[in-house]
C-alpha positions as CSV (number, residue, x, y, z in Angstrom):
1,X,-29.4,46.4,-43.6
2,X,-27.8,46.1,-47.1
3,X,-29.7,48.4,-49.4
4,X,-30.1,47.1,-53.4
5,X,-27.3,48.7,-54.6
6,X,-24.7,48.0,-52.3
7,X,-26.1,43.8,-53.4
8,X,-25.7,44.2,-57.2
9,X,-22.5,45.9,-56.6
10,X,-21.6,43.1,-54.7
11,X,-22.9,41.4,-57.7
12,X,-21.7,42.4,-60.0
13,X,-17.7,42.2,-58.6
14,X,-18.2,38.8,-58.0
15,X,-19.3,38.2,-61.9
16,X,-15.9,40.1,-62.8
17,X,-14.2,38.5,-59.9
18,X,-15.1,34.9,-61.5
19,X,-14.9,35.8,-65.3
20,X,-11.3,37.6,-64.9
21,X,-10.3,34.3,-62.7
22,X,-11.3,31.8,-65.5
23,X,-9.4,34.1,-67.7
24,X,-6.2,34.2,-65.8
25,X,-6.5,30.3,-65.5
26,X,-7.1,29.9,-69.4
27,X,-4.1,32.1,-69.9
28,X,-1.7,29.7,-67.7
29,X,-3.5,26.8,-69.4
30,X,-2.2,28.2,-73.0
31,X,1.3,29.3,-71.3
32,X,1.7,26.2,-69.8
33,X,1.2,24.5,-74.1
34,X,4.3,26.7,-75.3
35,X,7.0,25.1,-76.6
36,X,9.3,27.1,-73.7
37,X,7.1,25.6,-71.0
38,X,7.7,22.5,-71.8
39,X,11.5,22.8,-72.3
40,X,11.6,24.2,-68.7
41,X,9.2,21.3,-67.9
42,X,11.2,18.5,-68.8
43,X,14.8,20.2,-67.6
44,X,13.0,21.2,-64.0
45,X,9.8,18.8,-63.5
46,X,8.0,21.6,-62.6
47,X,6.0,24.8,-64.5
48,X,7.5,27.7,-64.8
49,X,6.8,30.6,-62.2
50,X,4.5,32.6,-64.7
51,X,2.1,29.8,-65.2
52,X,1.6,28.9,-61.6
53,X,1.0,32.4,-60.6
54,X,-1.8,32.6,-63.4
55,X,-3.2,29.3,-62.2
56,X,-3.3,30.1,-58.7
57,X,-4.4,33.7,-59.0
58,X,-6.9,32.2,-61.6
59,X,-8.4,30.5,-59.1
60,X,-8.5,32.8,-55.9
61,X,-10.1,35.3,-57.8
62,X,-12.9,32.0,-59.0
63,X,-13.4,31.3,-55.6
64,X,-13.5,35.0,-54.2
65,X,-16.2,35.6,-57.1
66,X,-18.2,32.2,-56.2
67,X,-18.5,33.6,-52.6
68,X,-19.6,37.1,-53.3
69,X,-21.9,35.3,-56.1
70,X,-23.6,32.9,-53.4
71,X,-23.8,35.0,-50.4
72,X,-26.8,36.4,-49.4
């Protein structure tokens, strides 16, 4: 049995969980606009390091949020 507290703990991580993801994904969304990343975009064809691990952590921490969100 999961008492009340331990659920809007669980809650409430999962709101920070999702809020700090969309953050981190915004972030690598205005990193990858700079003038350097698109330099390093059209020398490599790719985005640089920094904005993919903001993107992808962006969106772990989204999903891990959603689930604690949703589970009952």
């Amino acid at each position: 049995m999961t008492s009340n507290s331990d659920k809007s703990m669980t809650t409430l991580i999962g709101l920070v969980l999702l809020v700090g993801g969309a953050g981190l994904a915004y972030w690598g969304y205005q990193m990858s606009q700079s003038l350097a990343s698109h330099l390093s975009q059209a020398f490599t064809g790719a985005l640089p390091d920094a904005v993919m691990y903001r993107y992808i952590g962006g969106t772990v921490s989204c999903v891990a949020g959603l689930f604690l969100l949703v589970k009952k």
